[in-house]
C-alpha positions in Angstrom: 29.4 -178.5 69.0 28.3 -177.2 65.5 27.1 -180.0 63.1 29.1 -180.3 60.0 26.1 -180.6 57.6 23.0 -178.8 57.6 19.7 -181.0 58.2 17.0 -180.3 55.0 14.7 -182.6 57.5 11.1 -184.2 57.2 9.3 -185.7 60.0 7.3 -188.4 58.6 6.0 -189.7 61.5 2.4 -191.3 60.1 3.8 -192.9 57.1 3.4 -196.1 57.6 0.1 -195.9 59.0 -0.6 -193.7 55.9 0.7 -196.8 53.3 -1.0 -199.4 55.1 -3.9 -197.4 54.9 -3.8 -197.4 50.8 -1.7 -194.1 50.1 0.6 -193.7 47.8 3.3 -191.4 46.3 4.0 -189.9 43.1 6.9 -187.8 41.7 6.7 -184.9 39.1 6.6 -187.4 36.5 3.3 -188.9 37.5 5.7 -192.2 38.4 4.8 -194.5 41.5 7.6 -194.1 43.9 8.6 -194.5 47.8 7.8 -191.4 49.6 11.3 -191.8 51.2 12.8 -191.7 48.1 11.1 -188.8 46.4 12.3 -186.9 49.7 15.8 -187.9 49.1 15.4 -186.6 45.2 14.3 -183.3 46.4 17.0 -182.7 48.6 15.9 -184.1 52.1 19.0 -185.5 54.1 17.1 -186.3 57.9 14.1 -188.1 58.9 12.9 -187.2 62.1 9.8 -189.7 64.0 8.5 -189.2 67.1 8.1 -192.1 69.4 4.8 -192.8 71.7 5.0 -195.2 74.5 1.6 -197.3 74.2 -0.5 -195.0 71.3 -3.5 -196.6 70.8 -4.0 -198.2 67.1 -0.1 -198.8 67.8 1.4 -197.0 64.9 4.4 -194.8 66.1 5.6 -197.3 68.8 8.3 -199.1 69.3 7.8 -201.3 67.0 7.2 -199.3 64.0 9.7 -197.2 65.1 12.3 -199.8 64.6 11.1 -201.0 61.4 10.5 -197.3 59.8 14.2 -197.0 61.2 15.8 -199.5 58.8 14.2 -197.7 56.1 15.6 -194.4 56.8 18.9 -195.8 57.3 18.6 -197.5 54.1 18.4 -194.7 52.4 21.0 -192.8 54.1 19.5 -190.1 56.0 20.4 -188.7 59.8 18.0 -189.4 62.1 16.1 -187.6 64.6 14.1 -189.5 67.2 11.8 -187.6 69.3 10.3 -188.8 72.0 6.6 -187.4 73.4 6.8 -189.7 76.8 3.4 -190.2 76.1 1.1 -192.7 74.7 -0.6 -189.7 72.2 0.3 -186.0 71.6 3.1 -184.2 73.7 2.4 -180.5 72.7 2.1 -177.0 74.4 -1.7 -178.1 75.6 -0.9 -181.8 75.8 1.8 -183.6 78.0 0.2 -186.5 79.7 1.9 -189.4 81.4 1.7 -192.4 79.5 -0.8 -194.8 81.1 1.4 -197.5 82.7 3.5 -194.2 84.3 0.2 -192.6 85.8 0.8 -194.1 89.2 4.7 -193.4 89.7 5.6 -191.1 92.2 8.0 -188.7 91.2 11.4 -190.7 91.7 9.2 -193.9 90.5 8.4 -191.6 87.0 12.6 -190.4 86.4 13.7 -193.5 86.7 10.8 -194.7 84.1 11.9 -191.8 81.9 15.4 -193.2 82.4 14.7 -197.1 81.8 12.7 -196.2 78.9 14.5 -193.9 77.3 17.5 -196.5 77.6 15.8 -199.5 76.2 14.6 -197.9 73.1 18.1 -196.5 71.9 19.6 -199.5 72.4 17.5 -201.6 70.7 17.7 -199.2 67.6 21.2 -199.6 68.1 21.3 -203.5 68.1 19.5 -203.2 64.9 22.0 -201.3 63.1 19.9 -198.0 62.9 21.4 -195.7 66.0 19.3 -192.0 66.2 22.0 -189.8 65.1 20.3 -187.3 67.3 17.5 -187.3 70.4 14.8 -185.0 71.3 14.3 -185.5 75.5 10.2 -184.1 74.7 8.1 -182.2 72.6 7.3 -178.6 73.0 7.8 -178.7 76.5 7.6 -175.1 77.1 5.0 -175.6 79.7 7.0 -178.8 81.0 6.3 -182.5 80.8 4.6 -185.7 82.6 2.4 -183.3 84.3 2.0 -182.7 86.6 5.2 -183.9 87.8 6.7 -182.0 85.2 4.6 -178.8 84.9 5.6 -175.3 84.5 3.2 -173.1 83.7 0.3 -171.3 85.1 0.4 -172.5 89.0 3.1 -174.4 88.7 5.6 -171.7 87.5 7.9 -172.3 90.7 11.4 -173.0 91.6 10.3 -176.5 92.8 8.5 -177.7 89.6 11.4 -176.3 87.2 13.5 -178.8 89.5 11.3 -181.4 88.8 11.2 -180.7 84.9 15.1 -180.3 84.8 15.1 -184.0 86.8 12.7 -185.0 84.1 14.7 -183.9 80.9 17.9 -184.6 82.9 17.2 -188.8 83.6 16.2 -189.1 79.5 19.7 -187.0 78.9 21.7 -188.9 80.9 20.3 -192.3 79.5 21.0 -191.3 76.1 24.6 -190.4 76.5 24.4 -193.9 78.0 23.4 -195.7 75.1 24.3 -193.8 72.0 27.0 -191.5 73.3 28.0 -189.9 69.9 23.7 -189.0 69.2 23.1 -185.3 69.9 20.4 -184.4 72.7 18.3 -182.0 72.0 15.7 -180.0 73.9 12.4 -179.1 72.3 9.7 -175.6 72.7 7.5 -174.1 70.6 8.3 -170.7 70.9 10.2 -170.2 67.4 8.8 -166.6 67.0 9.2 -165.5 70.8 12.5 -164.5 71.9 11.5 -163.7 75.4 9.7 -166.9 76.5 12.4 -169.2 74.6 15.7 -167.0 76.5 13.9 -167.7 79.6 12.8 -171.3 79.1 16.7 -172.2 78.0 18.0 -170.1 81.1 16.3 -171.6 83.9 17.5 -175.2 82.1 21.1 -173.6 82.0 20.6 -172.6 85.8 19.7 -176.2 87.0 22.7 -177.9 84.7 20.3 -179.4 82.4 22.9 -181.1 79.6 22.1 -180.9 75.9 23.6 -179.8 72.6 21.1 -178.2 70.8 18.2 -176.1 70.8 14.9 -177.5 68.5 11.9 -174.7 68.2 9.0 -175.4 66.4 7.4 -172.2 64.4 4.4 -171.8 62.6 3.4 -168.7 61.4 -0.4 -168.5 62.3 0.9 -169.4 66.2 4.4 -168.0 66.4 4.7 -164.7 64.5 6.5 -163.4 61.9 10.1 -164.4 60.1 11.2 -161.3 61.6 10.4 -163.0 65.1 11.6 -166.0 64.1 14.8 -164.5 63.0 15.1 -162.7 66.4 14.8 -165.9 68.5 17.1 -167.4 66.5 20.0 -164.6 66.5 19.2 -164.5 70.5 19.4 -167.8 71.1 23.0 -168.0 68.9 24.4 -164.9 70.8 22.8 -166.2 74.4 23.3 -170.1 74.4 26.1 -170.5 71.7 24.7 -174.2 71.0 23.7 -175.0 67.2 19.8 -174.5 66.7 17.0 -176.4 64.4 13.9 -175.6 63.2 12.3 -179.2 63.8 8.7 -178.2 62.9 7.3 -175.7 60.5 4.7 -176.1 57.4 2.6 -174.0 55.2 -0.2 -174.2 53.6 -0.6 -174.9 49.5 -4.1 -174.5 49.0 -7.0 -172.9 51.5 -10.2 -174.8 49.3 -11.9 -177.3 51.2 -12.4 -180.6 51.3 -15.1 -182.6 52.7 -14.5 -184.5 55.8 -11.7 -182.9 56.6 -11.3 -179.7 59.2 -8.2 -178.2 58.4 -6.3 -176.3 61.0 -5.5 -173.7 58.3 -8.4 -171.9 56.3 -8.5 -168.5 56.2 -6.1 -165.8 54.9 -6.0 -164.2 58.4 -3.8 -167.1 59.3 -0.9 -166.3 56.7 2.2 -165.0 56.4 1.9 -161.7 54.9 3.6 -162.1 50.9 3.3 -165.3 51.0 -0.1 -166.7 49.4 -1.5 -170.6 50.0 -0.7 -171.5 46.8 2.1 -174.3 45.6 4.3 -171.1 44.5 3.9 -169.0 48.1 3.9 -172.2 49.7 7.7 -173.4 48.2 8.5 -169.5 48.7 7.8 -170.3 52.1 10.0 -173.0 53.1 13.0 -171.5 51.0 13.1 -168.5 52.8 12.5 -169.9 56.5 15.4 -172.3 55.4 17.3 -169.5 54.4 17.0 -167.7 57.9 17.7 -170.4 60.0 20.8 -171.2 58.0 22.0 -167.4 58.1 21.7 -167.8 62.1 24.9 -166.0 63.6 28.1 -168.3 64.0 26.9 -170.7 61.6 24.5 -172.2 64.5 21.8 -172.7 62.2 21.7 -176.7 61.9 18.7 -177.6 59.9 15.0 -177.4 59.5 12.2 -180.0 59.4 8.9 -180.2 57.7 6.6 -181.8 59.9 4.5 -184.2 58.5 4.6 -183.6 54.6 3.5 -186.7 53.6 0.3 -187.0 55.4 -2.1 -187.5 52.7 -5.9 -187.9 53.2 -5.6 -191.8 52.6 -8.5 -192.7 54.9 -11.6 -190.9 55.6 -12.1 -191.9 59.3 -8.7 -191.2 61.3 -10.6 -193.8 64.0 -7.0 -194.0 66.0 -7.4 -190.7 67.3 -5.6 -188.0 65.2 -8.4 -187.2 62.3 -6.2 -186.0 59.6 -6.3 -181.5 59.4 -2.9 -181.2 58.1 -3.2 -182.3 54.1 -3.4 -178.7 52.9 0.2 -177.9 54.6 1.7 -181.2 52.7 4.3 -181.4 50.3 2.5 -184.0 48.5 -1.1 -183.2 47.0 -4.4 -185.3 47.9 -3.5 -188.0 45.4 0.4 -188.1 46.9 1.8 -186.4 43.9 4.7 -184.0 44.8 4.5 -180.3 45.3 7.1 -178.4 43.9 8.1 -176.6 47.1 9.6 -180.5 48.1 12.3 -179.4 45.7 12.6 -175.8 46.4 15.0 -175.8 49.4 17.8 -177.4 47.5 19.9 -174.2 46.4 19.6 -173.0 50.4 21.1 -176.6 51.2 24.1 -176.4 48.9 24.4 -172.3 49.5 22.6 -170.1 51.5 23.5 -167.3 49.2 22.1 -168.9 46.2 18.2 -168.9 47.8 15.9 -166.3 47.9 16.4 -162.5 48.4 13.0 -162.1 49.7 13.3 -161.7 52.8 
C-alpha cells in the first residue's frame, strides 16, 4: 500500500504542557497565533503524538492525547499516534515496562499490550478523531518491554526475537481491530544504517510480524550522513517494498548558549557537513532530507516528521522529568516566533523537483 499524499509531518508531542506552561507562538508577522495553525500555513499536513501509559506530571496520556486529538482533527491534519508502552521515554537506551505491567509474565504483558492498545484507539475513535496511522513502539531496534521484549546484547536470540515479534504482533493485531483502515507502522532508529535496519525488518518479515510501513528516525550527529540515509532508504524500497517515513529528524538553528539549558547539540563536530546551525543551513536542512525521502525508489517515500519543533524554553525547571535540550533544533525561536525553515519544505511537498539541487 503506497499512501496517496505525502506526510510534511510535525510531532508536537509537549505542546500542551508547553502552553499551559505560559508559551506562546508567533508567525513572521510578529502576530500571536496557534502553533497548530502556523504549522498548517507553512505547509505541515500530519501531526504525529506519542502516547505514555501513566507519565508522571501526566501530560502525554490518555487524556491529553484525546483532547490534543480534537485539535489536530480540527484543523485537518493525518494523524500519527505512537505509542512508547511506557510510562516515560521508549528509545534505543530506554524501553521500560510501564509500572502497572512490571509484574506480568510474558503472556500476562501481550495481552496488556493487546487490551491497551485496543482501548485507546477506540476511544479516539468514539470521539470522532481515529489515528489515521499507528506506530506499535518507538525505536525499538533493541526491542521492547524489556526484558520480555529485548534484543540486543545478550538477548540477541531466536527466543527473544519471538518474544518481540509477539510483542509488536498483539498491538498489530488490536489495531486492525479497532481502526482497520489506520496504517501500522513499525519504528527503529537506524535511518543512516542500512545493515542494522535490513536485518531488524528481516527477522520481523521471518516471524510474520504484520505492518504497512517502515518509520526510521535519523539524525545526523547519531545516524550518519544523507548519503546513508539515502542508502537505507533505497534498500529498504528495493528489500521490503512497503512505503517508508522519516518520523523523526531535526537540526539545529543556532549552537550559542543559553543558560539553564544543556543542549544535546553544541559543537560543530556534531553537523552535517555544508550545512551550518544557522536559520538558513538549518531550513537547508529539512528541504533536502525531504527531498531524499521523497525521491525513494517506487514512490515509497511517504513523509517526514520534525520531531518536537515547537518545544520552546517556556519553563526554566522541566520538574516532570524531561528538562528541556532540544530548543536549538526548533522551528520556532526562544520567544516562539517562527523560523523560516517551517516554511521551507513546501516546494518538496507540491514537487520534488522544484526543491533543492544540493544534494
Amino acid at each position: 500500500m503506497v499512501p496517496d499524499s505525502f506526510d510534511i509531518g510535525m510531532d508536537v508531542s509537549f505542546l500542551d504542557e508547553i502552553e499551559s506552561e505560559g508559551g506562546r507562538f508567533y508567525g513572521e508577522d510578529g502576530a500571536e497565533a496557534d502553533a497548530l495553525e502556523l504549522l498548517r500555513r507553512g505547509g505541515t499536513n500530519a501531526i504525529r503524538l506519542r502516547i505514555w501509559n501513566d507519565p508522571p506530571g501526566g501530560y502525554c496520556n490518555l487524556e491529553r492525547t484525546l483532547e490534543m486529538a480534537k485539535r489536530i482533527k480540527a484543523h485537518g491534519f493525518r494523524f500519527l499516534l505512537d505509542f512508547h508502552y511506557s510510562d516515560r521515554w521508549a528509545d534505543p537506551a530506554h524501553q521500560h515496562k510501564p509500572k502497572a505491567w512490571e509484574k506480568l509474565d510474558y503472556e500476562e504483558l501481550k495481552e496488556a499490550v493487546r487490551e491497551y492498545t485496543y482501548r485507546v484507539l477506540v476511544m479516539l475513535a468514539a470521539q470522532g478523531t481515529p489515528p489515521d496511522a499507528v506506530q506499535i513502539g518507538n525505536e525499538i531496534t533493541p526491542g521492547m518491554l524489556w526484558d520480555d521484549g529485548k534484543v540486543d546484547g545478550e538477548f540477541d536470540t531466536d527466543e527473544q526475537w519471538a518474544k518481540l515479534a509477539g510483542l509488536a504482533s498483539a498491538g498489530v493485531a488490536a489495531a486492525r481491530e479497532a481502526i482497520p483502515e489506520a496504517e501500522v507502522m513499525i519504528h527503529i532508529d537506524r535511518g543512516g544504517d542500512w545493515a542494522s535496519s535490513e536485518r531488524f525488518f528481516t527477522r520481523f518479515e521471518r516471524l510474520g510480524v504484520d505492518y504497512d510501513g517502515i518509520g526510521l528516525s535519523y539524525y545526523p550527529w547519531w545516524h550518519g550522513t544523507l548519503a546513508d540515509l539515502r542508502e537505507t532508504l533505497h534498500g529498504l524500497a528495493a528489500r521490503f517494498g512497503k512505503p517508508i517515513y522519516v518520523v523523526e529528524t531535526a537540526y539545529p538553528w543556532t549552537l550559542a548558549k543559553r543558560d539553564g539549558h544543556a543542549f544535546i547539540v553544541t559543537g560543530e563536530e556534531q553537523l552535517h557537513e555544508g550545512y551550518e546551525a544557522t536559520l538558513a543551513g538549518q531550513a537547508r536542512y529539512w528541504r533536502d532530507v525531504a527531498e531524499i525521502v521523497r525521491r525513494t525508489p517506487g514512490g515509497l517515500g511517504a513523509g517526514i516528521y520534525w520531531w518536537e519543533p515547537a518545544w520552546i524554553p517556556s519553563k526554566p525547571d522541566w520538574s516532570v522529568g524531561h528538562p528541556n535540550n532540544w530548543s536549538n533544533l526548533t522551528l520556532f525561536d526562544w520567544d516562539g516566533k517562527e523560523l523560516p525553515a517551517l516554511k521551507a519544505i513546501r516546494p518538496v511537498a507540491a514537487a520534488p523537483e522544484a526543491a533543492s539541487e544540493s544534494l
